[in-house]
N, C-alpha and C positions, 0 to 999 in steps of 0.2 A: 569172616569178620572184616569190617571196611577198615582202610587206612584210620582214618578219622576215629574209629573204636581203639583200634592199635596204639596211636599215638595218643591217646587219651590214657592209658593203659600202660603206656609207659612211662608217661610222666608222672602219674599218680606213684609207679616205681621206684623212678626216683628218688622222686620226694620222703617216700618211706626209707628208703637208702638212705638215703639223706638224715631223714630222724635220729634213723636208727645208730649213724654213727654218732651223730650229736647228742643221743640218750646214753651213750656208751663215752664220750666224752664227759659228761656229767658223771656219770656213776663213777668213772676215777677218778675224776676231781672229786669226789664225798669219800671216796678211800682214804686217797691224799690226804684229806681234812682228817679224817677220823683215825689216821695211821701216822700221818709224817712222814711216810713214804713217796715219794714221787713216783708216779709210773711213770718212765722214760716213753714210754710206745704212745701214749698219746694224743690224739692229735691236735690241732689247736684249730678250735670250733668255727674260726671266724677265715679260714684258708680250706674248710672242706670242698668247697665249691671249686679249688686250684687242685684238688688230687687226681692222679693220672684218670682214677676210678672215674668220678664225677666229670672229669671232659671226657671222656669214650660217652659214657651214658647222654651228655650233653647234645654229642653231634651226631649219636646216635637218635637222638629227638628231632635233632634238625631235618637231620635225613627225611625220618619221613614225614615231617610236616609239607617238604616240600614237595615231598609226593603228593601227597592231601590236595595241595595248593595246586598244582599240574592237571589236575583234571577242570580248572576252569581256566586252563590256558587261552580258548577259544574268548573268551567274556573278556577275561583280562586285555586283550591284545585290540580286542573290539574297544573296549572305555578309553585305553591311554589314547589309543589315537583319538578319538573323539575329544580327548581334555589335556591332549599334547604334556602326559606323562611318558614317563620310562616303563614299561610295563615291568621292569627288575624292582624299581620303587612296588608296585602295586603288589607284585607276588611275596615283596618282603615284608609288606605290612599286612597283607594276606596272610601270613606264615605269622606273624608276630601275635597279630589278634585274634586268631581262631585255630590256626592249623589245620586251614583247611575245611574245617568244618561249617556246614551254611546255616547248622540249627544250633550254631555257638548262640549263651545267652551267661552275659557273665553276672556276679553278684546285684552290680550297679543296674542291671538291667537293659547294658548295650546287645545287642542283638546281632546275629549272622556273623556273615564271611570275616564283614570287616569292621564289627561289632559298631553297630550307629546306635546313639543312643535315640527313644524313643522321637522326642522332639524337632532332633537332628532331623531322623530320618524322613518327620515330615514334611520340613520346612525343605528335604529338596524331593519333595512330590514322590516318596520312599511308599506306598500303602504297605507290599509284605517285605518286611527287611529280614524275613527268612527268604525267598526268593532270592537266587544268587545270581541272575541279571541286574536284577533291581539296585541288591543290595551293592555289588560292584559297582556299578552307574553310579549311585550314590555317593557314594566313599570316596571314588574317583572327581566326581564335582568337589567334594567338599572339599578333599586334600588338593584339585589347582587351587581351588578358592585361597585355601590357607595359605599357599604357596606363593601365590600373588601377591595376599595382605603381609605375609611375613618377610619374604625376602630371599628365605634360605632354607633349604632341604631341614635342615637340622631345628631351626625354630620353627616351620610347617610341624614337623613330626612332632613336638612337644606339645603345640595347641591340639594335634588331634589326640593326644592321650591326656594331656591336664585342661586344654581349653585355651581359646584363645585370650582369655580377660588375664589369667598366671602366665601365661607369659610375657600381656604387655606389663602388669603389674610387676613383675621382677626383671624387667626392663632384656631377656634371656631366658633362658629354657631354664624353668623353676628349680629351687634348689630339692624336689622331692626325688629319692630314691628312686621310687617306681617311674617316674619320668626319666629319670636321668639315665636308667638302666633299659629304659625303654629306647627312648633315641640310640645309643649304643649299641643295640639287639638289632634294630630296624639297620641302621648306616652298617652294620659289620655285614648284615644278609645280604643289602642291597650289593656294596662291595664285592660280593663273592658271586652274584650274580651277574654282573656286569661284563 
């Protein structure tokens, strides 16, 4: 089984982990309701993600994404220098967007290593953005690009997951979740790579 299948494999894991507390979290709160009884032992739904449980599984994900990610060390080390990145930035956002995987294709329809969305990938002369030369190279332009137009590591990394139009429009790194938790994921990897 490849990394890439693994760590796919484990995430879906936890996620179920994850439910499954939060289905059992519900089921005694409808106790509670329908008894009056408090169950002391429960957890509170919205801290699941802070229990010992959930960060072992968490960095246990991390682990091997960046396993995932280490097998195109070669590619990666090749693009930063070519686009005077940190190649610790590119394996984190590497690790962020795919884990590693070069036949990632997420809902939206961004594609590869480092999920470019279709148009993206054209407009930097991307033809297979499942190709993980390509798709590197690519990613790699686009993120100096952003880097340039924005300023700072942190507003780059927003445009490449909300766009660069949300971030100049909320004049900073958009107030959505998934961005917000995105930049945060990306700067903590980067961080620990470094």
């Amino acid at each position: 089984m490849s990394s890439e299948d693994k760590t796919g494999k484990t995430a879906m894991r936890i996620e179920s982990l994850i439910n499954v507390q939060q289905r059992i979290a519900e089921i005694e709160d409808r106790i509670e309701e329908l008894t009056g009884r408090v169950q002391e032992h429960a957890p509170d739904p919205s801290r699941l993600w802070q229990t010992p449980f959930a960060v072992r599984l968490q960095q246990a994900v991390q682990r091997q994404q960046t396993a995932g990610v280490s097998q195109w060390e070669p590619i990666i080390q090749e693009a930063a220098a070519e686009y005077g990145l940190d190649p610790a930035l590119l394996r984190a956002v590497i690790a962020q967007e795919s884990g590693g995987n070069p036949l990632a294709r997420s809902s939206a329809g961004a594609m590869g290593l480092m999920q470019l969305m279709p148009a993206t990938a054209e407009s930097l002369g991307v033809t297979d953005p499942y190709d993980p030369r390509q798709n590197i190279f690519g990613g790699a332009r686009y993120l100096r690009g952003l880097l340039d137009r924005m300023g700072s590591v942190e507003l780059a990394l927003a445009a490449y997951n909300a766009g660069p139009g949300a971030v100049r429009r909320f004049g900073g790194i958009p107030p959505f979740p998934e961005t917000r938790n995105y930049v945060a994921s990306v700067m903590s990897r980067w961080s620990r790579e470094q």
